[in-house]
Every structure is written in structure tokens, then in C-alpha cells.
N, C-alpha and C positions, 0 to 999 in steps of 0.2 A: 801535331799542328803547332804545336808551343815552341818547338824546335828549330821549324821553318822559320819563323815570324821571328825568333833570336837568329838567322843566321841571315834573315832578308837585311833587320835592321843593321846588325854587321856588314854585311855588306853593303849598303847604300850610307852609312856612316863613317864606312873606313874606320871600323873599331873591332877589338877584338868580340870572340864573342863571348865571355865571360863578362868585357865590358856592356855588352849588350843584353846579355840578361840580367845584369843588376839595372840597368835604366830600365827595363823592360817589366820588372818584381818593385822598382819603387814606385812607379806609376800607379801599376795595378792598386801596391798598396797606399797610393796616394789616392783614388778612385774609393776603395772601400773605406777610407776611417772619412772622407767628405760626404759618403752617403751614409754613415752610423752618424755623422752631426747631424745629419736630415738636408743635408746642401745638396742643390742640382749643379752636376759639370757637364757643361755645353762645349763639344770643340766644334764650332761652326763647319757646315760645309759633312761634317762626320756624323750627328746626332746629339742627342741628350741623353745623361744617366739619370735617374730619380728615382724614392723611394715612394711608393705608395703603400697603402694601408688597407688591409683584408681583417673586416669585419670579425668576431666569432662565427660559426654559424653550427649547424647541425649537420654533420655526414652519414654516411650508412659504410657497417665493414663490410667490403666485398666478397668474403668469407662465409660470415654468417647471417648478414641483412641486418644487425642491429647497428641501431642508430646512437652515434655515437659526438662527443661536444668536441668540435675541432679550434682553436684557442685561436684569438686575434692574432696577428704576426706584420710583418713590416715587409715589402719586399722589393729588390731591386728590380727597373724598369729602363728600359732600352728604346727611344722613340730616333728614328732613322732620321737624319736630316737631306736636305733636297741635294747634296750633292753625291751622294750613298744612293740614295736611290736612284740619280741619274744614271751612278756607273751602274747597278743594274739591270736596270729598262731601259736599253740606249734608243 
């Protein structure tokens, strides 16, 4: 899939696609170090990226049934904006 999405943006930029996977790897990584600050990126019309926050809590191993302490953690969240979901519920 990663491949397409480099060869769509080549294609509708009129760029190589080398040049296209570097725009394409700086974004991403411009996306991950703005969500390790704890910042929300909005691209209107696309959605929102944000980091929420999961508690500690107590799991059980699926293996054995013991219950085991699974550690507080940070995690990236994906919220669709109205123009995402228009294109898919036309």
C-alpha cells in the first residue's frame, strides 16, 4: 500500500518517485515527533491525529489466566474529519 500512495503522489505532482517518498517519510516523520511533543495535527477536511493516555490497569495472560499489571502507555489516535467521511458514506 505504501508503494501506491508513493507512486499516486508521483504521479499527481509530477515528481519522481524517489522524490516522492522522501516528501512522503518526512511528513510521516513530521507527524510522529509533533505527537511525542503531545501536539494535535489537524489537516481540515482529512481529520485529526492525537495522543491519548491509557491508564495502568490489570490484564489476565491468555495462556494461563493470570492476572498480570499491564503499564500506563501513550497512544496515537485518529479522529476522521467531515470530509473523510463524506467520501466514504456518499
Amino acid at each position: 500500500m505504501k508503494e501506491q500512495l508513493i507512486d499516486k503522489i508521483a504521479a499527481d505532482a509530477e515528481i519522481t518517485k524517489k522524490q516522492a517518498k522522501t516528501a512522503m517519510e518526512s511528513m510521516l516523520e513530521g507527524i510522529k515527533g509533533n505527537l511525542k511533543k503531545g501536539n494535535k495535527i489537524t489537516f481540515v477536511g482529512f481529520g485529526t491525529f492525537s495522543v491519548s493516555k491509557r491508564k495502568a490497569r490489570t490484564g489476565r495472560n491468555p495462556r494461563t489466566g493470570e492476572p498480570l499489571k499491564i503499564r500506563a502507555s501513550k497512544v496515537a489516535t485518529f479522529k476522521p474529519g467531515k470530509g473523510l467521511k463524506d467520501a466514504l458514506n456518499p
